[in-house]
ZATI-12009 format. One line per 4 residues: number of its first residue (from 0); for each residue x, y, z of N, C-alpha, C. Coordinates in steps of 0.02 Angstrom, whole numbers, plus 50000, padded with zeros to 5 digits. Last residue first. Layout:
# ZATI-12009
NUM) X Y Z X Y Z X Y Z ~ ...;
This chain:
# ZATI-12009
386) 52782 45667 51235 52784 45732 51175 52764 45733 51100 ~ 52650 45582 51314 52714 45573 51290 52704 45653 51225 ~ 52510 45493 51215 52547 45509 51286 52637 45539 51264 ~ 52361 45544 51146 52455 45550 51145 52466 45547 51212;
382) 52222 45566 51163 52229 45511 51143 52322 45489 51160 ~ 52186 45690 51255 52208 45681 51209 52233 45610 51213 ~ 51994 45684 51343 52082 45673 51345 52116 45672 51271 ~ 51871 45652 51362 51878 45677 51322 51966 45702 51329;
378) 51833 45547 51455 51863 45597 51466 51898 45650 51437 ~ 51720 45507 51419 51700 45519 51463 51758 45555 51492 ~ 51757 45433 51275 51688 45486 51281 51675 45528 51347 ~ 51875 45389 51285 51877 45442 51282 51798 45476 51296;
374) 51840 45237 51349 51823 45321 51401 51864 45363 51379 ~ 51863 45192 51222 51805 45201 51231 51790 45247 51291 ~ 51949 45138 51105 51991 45174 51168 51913 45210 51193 ~ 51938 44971 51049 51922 45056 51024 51938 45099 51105;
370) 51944 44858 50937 51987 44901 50958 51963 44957 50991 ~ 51807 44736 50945 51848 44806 50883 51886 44844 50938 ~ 51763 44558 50893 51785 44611 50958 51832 44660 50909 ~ 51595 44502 50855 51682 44528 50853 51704 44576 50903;
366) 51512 44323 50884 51540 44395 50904 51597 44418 50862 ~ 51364 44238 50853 51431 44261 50826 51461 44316 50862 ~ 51231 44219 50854 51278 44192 50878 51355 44235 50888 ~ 51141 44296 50787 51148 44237 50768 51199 44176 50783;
362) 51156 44410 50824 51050 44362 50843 51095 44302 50830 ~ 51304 44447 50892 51248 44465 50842 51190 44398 50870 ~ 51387 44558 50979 51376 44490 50981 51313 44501 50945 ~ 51547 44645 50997 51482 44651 50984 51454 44583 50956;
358) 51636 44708 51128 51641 44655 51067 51550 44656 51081 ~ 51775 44845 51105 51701 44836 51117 51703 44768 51082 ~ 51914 44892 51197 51886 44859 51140 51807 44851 51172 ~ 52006 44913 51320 51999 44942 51279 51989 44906 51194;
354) 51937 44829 51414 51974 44883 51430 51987 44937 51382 ~ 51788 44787 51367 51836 44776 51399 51866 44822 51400 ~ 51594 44793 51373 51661 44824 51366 51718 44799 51400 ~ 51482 44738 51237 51518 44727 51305 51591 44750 51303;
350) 51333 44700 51186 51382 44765 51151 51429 44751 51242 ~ 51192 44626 51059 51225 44669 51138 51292 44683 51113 ~ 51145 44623 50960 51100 44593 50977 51119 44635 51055 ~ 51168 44665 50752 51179 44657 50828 51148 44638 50895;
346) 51099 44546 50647 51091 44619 50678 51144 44587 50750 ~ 51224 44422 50592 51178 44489 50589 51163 44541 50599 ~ 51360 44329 50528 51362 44390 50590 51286 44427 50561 ~ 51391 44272 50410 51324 44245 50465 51323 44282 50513;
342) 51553 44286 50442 51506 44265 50400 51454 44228 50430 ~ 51612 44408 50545 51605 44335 50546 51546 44319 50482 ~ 51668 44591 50522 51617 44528 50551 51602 44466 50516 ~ 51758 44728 50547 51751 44668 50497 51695 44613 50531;
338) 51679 44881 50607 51727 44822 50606 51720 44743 50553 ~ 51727 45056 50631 51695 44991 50598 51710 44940 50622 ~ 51653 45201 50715 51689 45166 50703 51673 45088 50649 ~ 51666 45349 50816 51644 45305 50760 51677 45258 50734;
334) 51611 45437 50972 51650 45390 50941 51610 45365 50858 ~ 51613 45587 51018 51584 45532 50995 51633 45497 50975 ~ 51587 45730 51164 51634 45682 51115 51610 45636 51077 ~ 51590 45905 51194 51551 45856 51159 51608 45797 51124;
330) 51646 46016 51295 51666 45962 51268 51606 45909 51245 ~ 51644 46179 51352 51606 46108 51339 51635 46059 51293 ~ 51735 46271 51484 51742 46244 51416 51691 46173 51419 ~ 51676 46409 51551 51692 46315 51558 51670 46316 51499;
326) 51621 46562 51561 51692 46533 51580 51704 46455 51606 ~ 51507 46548 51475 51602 46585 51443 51646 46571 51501 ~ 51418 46404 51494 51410 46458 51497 51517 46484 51481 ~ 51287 46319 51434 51360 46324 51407 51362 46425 51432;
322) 51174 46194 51446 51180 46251 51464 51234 46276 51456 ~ 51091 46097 51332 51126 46109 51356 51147 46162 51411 ~ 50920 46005 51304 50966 46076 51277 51032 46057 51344 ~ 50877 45918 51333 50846 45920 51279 50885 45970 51255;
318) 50855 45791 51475 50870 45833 51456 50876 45863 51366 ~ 50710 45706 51528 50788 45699 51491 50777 45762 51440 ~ 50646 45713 51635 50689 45692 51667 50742 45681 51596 ~ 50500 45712 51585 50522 45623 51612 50589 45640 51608;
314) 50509 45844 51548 50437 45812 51570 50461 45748 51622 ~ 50601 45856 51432 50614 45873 51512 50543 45859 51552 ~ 50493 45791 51345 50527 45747 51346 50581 45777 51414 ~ 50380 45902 51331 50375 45822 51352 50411 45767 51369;
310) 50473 46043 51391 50438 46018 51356 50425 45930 51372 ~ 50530 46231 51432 50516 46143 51449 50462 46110 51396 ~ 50661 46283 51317 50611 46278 51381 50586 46203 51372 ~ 50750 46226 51220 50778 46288 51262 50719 46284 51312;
306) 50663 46169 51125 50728 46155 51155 50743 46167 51209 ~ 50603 46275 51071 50582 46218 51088 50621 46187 51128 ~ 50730 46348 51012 50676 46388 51042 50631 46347 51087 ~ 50797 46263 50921 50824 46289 50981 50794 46306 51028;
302) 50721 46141 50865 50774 46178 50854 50772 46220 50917 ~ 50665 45980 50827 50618 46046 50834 50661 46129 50842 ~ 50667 45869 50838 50712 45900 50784 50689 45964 50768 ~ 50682 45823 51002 50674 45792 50921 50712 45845 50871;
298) 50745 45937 51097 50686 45924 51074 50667 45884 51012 ~ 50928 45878 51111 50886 45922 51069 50804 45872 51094 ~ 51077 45801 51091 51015 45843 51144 50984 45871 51131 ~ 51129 45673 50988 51137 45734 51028 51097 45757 51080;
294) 51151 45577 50854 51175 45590 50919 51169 45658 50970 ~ 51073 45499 50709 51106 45577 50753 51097 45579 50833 ~ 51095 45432 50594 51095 45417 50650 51149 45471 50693 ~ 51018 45417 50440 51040 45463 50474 51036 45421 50510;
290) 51013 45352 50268 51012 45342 50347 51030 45384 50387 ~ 50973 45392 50117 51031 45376 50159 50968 45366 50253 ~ 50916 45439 49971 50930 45388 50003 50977 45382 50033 ~ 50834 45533 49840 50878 45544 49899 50880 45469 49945;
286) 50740 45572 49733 50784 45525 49724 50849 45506 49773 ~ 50635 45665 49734 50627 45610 49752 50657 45552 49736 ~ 50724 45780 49755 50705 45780 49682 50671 45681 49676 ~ 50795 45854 49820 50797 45801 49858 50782 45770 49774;
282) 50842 46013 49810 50873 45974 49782 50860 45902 49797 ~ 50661 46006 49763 50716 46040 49766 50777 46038 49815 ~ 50542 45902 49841 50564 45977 49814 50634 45992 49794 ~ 50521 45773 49878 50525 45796 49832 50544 45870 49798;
278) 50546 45677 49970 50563 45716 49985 50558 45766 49902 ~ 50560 45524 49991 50525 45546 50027 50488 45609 50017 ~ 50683 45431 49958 50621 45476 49892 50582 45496 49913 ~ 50702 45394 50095 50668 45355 50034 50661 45338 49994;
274) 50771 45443 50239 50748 45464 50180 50775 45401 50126 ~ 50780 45418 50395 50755 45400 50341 50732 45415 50304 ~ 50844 45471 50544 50799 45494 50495 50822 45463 50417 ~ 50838 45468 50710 50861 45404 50643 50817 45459 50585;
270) 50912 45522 50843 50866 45530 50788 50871 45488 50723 ~ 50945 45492 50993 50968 45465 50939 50929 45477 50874 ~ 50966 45582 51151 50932 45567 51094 50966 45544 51035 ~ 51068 45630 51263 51022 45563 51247 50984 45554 51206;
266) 51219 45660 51281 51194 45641 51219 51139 45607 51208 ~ 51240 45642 51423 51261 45704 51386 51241 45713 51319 ~ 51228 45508 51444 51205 45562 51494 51204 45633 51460 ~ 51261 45414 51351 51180 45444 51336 51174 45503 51389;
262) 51404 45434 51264 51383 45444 51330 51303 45483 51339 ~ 51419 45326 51116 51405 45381 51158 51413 45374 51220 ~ 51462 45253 50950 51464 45248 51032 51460 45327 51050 ~ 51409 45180 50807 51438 45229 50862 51389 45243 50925;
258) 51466 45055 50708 51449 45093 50761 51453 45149 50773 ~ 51438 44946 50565 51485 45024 50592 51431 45039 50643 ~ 51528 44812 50490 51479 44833 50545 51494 44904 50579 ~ 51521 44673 50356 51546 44755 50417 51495 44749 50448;
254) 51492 44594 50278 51515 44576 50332 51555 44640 50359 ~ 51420 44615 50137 51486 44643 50147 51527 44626 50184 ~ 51285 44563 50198 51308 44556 50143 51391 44564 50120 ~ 51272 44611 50330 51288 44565 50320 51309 44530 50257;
250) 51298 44772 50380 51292 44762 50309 51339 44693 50298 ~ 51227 44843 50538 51277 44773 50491 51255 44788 50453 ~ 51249 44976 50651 51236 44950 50579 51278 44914 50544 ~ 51233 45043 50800 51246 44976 50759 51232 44961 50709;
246) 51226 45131 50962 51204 45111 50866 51257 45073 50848 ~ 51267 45138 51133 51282 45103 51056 51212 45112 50995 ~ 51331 45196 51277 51271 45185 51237 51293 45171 51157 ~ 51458 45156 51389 51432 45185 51311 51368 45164 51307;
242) 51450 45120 51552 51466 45101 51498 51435 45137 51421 ~ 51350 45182 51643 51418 45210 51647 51477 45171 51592 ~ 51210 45242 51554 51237 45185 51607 51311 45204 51625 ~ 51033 45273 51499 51097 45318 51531 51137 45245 51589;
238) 50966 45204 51368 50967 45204 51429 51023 45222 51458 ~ 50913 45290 51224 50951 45238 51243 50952 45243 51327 ~ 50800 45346 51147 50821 45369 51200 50863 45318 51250 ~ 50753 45383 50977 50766 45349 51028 50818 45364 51086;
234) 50631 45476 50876 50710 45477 50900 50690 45405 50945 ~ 50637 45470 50668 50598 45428 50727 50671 45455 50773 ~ 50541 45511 50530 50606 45539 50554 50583 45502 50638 ~ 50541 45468 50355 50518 45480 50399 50577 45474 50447;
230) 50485 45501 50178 50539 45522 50223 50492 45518 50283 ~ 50446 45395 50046 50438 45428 50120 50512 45438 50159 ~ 50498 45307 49964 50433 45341 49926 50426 45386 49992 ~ 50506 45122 50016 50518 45190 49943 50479 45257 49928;
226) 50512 45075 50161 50473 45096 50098 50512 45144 50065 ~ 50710 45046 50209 50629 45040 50212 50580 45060 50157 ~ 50843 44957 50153 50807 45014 50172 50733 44983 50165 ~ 50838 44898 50335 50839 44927 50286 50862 44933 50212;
222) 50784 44850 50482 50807 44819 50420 50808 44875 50368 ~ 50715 44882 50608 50788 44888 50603 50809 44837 50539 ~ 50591 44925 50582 50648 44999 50563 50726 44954 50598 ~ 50455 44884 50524 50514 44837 50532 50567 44901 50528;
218) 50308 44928 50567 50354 44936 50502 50393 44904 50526 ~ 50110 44891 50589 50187 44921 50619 50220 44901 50549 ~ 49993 44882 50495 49983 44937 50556 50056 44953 50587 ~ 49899 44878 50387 50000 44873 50405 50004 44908 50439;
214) 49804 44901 50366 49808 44861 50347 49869 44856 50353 ~ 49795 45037 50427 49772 45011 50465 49777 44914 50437 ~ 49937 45143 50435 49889 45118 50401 49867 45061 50430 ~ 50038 45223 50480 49977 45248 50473 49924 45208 50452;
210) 50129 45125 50605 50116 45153 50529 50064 45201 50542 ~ 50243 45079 50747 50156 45101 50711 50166 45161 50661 ~ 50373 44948 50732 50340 45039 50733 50273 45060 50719 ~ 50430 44856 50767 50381 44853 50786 50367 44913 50787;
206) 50568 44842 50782 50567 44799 50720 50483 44799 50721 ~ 50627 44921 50876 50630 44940 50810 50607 44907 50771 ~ 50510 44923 51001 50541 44896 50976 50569 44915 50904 ~ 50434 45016 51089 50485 44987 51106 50517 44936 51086;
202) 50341 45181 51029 50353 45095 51002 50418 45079 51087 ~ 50222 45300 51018 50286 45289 51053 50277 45210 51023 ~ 50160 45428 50886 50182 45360 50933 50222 45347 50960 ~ 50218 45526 50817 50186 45545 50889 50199 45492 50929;
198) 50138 45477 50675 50191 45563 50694 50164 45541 50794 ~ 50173 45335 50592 50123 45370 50645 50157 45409 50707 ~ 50236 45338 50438 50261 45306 50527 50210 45361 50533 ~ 50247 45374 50324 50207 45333 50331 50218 45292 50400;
194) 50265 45546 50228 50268 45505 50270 50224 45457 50297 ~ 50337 45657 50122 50272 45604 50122 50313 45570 50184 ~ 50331 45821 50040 50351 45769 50089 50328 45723 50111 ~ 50295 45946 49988 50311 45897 49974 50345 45834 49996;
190) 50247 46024 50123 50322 46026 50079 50349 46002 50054 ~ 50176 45879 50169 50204 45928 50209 50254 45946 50161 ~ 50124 45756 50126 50140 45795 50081 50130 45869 50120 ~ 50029 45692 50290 50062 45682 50214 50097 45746 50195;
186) 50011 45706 50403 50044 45647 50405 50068 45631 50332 ~ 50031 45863 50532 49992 45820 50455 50054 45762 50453 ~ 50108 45880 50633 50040 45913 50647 50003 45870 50569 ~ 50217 45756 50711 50205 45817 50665 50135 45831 50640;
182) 50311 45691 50823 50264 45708 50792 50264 45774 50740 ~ 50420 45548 50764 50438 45627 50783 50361 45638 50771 ~ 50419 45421 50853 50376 45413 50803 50402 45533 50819 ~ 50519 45357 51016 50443 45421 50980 50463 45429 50921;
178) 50564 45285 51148 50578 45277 51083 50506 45315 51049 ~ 50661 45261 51302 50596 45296 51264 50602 45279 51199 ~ 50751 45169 51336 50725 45220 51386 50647 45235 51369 ~ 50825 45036 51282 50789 45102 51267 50750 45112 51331;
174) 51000 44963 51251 50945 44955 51270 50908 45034 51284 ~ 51085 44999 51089 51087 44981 51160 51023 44980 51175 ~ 51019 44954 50928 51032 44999 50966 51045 44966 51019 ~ 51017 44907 50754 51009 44906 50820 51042 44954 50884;
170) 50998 44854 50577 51002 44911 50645 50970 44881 50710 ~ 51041 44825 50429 51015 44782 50487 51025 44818 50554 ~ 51059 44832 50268 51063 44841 50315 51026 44821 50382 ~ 50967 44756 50155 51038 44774 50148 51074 44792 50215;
166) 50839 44737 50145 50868 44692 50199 50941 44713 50192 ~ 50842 44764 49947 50795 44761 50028 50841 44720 50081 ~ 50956 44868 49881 50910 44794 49892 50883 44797 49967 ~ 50999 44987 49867 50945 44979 49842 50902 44919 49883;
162) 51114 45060 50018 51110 45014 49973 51020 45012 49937 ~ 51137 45204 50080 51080 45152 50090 51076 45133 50026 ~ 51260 45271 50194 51224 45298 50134 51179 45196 50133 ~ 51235 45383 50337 51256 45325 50299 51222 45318 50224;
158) 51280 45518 50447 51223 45505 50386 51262 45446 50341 ~ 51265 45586 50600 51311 45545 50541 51255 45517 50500 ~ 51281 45723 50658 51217 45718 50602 51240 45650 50575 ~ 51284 45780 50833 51306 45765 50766 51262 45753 50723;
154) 51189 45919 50926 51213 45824 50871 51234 45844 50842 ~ 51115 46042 51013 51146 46011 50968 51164 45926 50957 ~ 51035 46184 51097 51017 46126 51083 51069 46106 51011 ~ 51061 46290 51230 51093 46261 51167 51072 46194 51159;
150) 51066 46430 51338 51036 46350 51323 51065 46336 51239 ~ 51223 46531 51395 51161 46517 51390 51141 46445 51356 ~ 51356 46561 51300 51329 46600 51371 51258 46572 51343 ~ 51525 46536 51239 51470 46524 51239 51430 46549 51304;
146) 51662 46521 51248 51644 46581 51280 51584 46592 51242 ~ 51679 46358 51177 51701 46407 51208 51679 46479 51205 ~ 51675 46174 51148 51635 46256 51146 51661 46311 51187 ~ 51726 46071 51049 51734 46102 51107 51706 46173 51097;
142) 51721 45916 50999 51705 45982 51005 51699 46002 51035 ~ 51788 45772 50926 51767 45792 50994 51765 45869 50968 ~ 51788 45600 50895 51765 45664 50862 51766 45724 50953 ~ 51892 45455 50846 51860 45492 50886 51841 45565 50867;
138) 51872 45310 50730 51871 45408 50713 51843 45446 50785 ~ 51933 45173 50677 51875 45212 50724 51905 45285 50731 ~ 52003 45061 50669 51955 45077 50613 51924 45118 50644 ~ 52186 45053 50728 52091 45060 50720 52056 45065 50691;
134) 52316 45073 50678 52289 45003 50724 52210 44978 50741 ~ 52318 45234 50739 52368 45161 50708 52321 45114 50722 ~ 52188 45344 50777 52243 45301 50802 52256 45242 50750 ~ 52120 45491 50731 52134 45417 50706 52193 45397 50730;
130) 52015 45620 50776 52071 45572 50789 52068 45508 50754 ~ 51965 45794 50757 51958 45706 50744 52012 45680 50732 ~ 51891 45925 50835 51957 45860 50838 51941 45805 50789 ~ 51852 46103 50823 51850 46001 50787 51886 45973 50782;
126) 51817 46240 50908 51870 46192 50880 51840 46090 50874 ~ 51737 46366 50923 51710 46296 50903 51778 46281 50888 ~ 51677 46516 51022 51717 46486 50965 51720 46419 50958 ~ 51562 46665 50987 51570 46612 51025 51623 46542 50994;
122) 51368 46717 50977 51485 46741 50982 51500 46695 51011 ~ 51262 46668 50893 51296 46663 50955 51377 46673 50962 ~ 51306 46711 50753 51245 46729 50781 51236 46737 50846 ~ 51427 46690 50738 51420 46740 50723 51358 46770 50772;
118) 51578 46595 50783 51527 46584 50749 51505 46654 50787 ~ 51736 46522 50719 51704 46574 50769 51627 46572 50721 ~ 51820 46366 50708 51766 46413 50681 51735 46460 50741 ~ 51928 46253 50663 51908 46300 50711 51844 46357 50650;
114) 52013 46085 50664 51966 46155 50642 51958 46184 50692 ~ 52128 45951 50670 52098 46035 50710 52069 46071 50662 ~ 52168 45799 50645 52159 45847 50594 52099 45909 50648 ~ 52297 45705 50713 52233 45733 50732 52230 45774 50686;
110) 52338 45523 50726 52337 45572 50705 52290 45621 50692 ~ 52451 45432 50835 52373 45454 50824 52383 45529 50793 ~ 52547 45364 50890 52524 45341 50850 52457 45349 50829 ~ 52659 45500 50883 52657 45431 50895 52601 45396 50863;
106) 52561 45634 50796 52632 45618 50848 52601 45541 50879 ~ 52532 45721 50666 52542 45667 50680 52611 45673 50727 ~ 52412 45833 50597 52480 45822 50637 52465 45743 50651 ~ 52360 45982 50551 52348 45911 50531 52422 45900 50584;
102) 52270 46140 50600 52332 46081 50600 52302 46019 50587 ~ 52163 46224 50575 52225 46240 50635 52269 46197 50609 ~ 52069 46275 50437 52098 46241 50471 52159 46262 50523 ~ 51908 46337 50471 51972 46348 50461 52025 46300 50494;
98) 51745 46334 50374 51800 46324 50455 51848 46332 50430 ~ 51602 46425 50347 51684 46426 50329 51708 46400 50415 ~ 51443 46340 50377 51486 46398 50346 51551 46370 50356 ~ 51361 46217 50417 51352 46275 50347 51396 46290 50340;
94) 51348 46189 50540 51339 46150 50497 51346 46178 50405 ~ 51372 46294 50614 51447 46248 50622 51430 46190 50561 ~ 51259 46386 50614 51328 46391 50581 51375 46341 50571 ~ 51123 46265 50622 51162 46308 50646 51232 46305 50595;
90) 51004 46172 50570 51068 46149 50588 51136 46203 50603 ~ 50983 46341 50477 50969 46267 50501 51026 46226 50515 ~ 51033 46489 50552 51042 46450 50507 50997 46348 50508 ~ 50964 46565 50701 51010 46541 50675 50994 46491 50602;
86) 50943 46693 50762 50902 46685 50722 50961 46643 50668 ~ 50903 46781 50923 50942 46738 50878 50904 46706 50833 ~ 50812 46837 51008 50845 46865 50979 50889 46856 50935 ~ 50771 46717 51053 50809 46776 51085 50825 46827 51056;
82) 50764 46630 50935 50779 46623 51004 50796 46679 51037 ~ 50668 46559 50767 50710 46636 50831 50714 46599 50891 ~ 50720 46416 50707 50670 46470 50751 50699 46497 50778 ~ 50775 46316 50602 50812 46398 50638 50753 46435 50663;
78) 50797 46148 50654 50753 46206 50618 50803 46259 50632 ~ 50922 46080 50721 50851 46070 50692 50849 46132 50652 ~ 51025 46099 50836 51021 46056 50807 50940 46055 50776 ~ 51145 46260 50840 51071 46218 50855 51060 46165 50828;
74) 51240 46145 50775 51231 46188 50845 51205 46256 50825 ~ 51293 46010 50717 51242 46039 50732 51245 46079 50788 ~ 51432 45927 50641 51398 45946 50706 51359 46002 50703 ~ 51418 45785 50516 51447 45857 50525 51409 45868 50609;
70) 51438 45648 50419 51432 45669 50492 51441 45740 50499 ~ 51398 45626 50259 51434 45606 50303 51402 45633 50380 ~ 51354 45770 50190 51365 45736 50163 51393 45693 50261 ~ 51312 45922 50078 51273 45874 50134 51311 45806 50134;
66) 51347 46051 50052 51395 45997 50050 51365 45949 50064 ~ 51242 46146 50025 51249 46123 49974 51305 46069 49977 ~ 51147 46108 50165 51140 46057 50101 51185 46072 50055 ~ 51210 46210 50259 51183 46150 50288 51188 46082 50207;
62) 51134 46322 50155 51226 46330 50183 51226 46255 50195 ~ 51024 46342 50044 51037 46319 50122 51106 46298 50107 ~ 51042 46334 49892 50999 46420 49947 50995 46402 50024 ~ 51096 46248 49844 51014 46249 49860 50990 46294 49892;
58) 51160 46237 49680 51159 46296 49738 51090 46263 49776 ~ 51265 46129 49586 51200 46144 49608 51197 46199 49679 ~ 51362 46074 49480 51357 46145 49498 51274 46184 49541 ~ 51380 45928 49547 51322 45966 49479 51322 46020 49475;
54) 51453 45914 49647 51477 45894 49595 51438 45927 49530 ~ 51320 45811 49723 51378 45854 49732 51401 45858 49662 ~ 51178 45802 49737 51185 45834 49677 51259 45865 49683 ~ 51158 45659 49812 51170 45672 49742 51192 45716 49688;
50) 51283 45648 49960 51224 45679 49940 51205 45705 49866 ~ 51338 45527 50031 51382 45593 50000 51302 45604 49939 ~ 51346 45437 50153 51322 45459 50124 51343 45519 50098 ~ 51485 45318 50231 51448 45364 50232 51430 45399 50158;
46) 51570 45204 50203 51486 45182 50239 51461 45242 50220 ~ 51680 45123 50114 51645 45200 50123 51595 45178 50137 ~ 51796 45004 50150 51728 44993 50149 51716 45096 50149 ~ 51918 44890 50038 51911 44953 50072 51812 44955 50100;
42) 51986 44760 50019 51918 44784 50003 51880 44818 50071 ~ 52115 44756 50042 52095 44733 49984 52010 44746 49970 ~ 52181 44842 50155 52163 44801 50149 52136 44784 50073 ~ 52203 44994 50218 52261 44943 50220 52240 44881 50168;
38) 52069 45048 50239 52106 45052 50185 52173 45044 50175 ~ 51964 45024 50308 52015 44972 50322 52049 44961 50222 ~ 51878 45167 50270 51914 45107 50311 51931 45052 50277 ~ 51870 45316 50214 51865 45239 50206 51899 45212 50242;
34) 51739 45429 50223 51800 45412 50255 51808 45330 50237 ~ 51694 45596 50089 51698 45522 50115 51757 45493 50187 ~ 51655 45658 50283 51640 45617 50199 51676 45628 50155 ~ 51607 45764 50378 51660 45714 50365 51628 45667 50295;
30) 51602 45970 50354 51565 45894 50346 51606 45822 50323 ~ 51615 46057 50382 51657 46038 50401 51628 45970 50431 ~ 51546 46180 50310 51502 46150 50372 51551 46113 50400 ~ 51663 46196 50200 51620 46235 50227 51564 46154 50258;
26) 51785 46106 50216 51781 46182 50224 51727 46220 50235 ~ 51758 45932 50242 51738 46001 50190 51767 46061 50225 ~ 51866 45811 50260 51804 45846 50292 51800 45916 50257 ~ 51898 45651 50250 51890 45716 50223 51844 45737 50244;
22) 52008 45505 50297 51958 45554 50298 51953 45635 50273 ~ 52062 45325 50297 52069 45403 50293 51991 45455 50280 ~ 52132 45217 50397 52070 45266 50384 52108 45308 50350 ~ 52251 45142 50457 52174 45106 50416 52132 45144 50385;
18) 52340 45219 50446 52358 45174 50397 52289 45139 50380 ~ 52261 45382 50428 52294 45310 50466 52312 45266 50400 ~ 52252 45537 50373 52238 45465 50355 52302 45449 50415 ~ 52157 45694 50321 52184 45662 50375 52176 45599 50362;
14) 52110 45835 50210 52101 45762 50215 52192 45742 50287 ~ 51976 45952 50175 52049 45929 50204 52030 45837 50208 ~ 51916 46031 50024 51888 45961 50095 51982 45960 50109 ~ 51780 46072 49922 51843 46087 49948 51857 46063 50034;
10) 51680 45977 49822 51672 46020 49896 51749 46014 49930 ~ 51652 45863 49751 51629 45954 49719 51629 45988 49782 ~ 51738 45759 49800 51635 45764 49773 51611 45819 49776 ~ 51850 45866 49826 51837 45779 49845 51751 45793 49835;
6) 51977 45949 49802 51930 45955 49808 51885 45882 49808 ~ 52080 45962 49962 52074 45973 49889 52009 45946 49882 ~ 52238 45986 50070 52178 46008 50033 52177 45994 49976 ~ 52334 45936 50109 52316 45914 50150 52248 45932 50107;
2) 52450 46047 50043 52436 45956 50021 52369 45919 50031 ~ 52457 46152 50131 52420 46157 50064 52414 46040 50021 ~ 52528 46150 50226 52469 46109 50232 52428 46107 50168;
């Protein structure tokens, strides 16, 4: 398997490919980035964000940042406040430290790259699927938790990266439950940190956020990128249905479009976090720019301890932590994925399932329909039939 490794934007990374995809995921946090699609084709697309200072011999003294890059899984998902007696890493071990690889393999027409990681703080063991089927532009992800005991707040982290020009991107979501402005106790230069969404508010529209300012009182958050100069961090609470819950990002300029799909019952928060130049300390250096769109269960981005008891959002009935106890295996699944789109295709607008394909219909008319084997989220199954 020694092939399978090497070093890819200053971070020792396995790599797994389809004929449409291929992908790399680091060794340490076992962070996906880069992955290119529809790299059969004449003009390949890399959506995801690979974080400036790779490559610079740079240390940031957080496990979590020095790969930062793409999608990785969070467990705890936020801060590291004690819990118990636990006293985990940000974005927890699975986002930081050494995985190991099990296998790259290919049988019929899907090919799976296995990690594994025992983790320290909470004993307890982590295997990482990701699948690429023949024929798809789409990366199923699945994690599995084992002889885990007690609450757990986690997400994924997928992090896109964010063109200069204004209107470059175009976001949307399935339909919303809730949607909150993350609060936070000051509204400026928190740890050098600037923000200009009003910490707390609730909105129900992305294109209708309350600011801080009274001469621009809402923001437009499904166009991007947004102001220059602020990091700000917003969740949304898609509506629990027995069809996927959806994110959506066109880059009408390009004519893509990358999704991902959930099961909001098990995953109901969506955290968007937007960085600017927001962010000035050390390694952000107010020159950082990408998109987050994080999938998981968690108190906003408040970390385990918060999480773990009750709070405003188990208040109205949605859940915020997990419960994982050593004898049932947990399964966390996501989907990701792209697709080519119609010239004049926009924001997305709705999202409809057939048997196996999603077709996504934009403001402006237009639909595409993308391949995608979609109750894996719900049965988290191996993709192979057959030996």
């Amino acid at each position: 398997m020694k092939d399978r490794k090497r070093d890819v934007r200053g971070q020792p990374s396995w790599i797994a490919a389809s004929r449409q995809v291929e992908l790399a995921v680091t060794e340490r946090g076992g962070q996906m980035a880069p992955v290119v699609f529809f790299r059969d084709t004449a003009d390949p697309v890399q959506p995801y964000y690979v974080s400036p200072w790779q490559g610079k011999g740079v240390s940031t003294g957080v496990p979590v940042l020095d790969p930062l890059r793409g999608d990785f899984f969070c467990m705890p998902f936020g801060g590291g406040s004690p819990y118990r007696g636990e006293s985990h890493p940000a974005h927890g071990e699975s986002a930081g430290s050494q995985w190991n690889l099990e296998s790259v393999r290919t049988r019929a027409e899907v090919t799976e790259l296995t990690l594994t990681m025992g983790t320290t703080v909470r004993p307890g063991r982590i295997t990482k699927r990701l699948m690429l089927v023949d024929g798809q532009n789409v990366v199923y992800c699945q994690h599995l938790l084992e002889g885990y005991s007690g609450k757990m707040c986690l997400s994924h982290h997928a992090t896109l990266a964010v063109p200069e020009a204004e209107g470059s991107l175009r976001l949307s979501t399935s339909p919303l439950r809730l949607a909150r402005i993350v609060p936070r106790e000051a509204l400026a230069n928190v740890g050098n940190e600037y923000y200009f969404l009003a910490p707390g508010k609730a909105f129900t529209r992305l294109d209708r956020v309350p600011t801080i300012w009274k001469e621009e009182p809402f923001a437009d958050l499904s166009s991007h990128p947004i102001r220059r100069g602020f990091m700000d961090l917003v969740a949304v609470f898609q509506k629990p249905s027995v069809e996927p819950a959806w994110t959506a990002v066109t880059m009408p300029g390009r004519r893509w479009l990358w999704f991902a799909l959930k099961d909001a019952r098990a995953l109901p928060q969506t955290t968007l976090w937007m960085s600017n130049g927001g962010r000035h300390a050390a390694p952000w250096n107010g020159i950082n720019r990408c998109l987050g769109v994080e999938d998981g269960c968690a108190f906003y981005t408040f970390g385990l301890a918060a999480s773990a008891r009750g709070n405003e959002l188990t208040a109205q009935s949605i859940p915020t932590a997990v419960t994982l106890r050593p004898d049932r295996q947990t399964r966390v699944n996501l989907i990701q994925g792209m697709a080519r789109v119609p010239k004049g295709f926009d924001r997305v607008k709705s999202a409809s399932f057939l048997t196996d394909s999603v077709v996504f219909a934009s403001w402006s008319g237009s639909t595409v329909e993308c391949p995608v084997r979609w109750k894996f989220l719900y049965t988290g199954e191996t993709l192979v039939c057959g030996p």
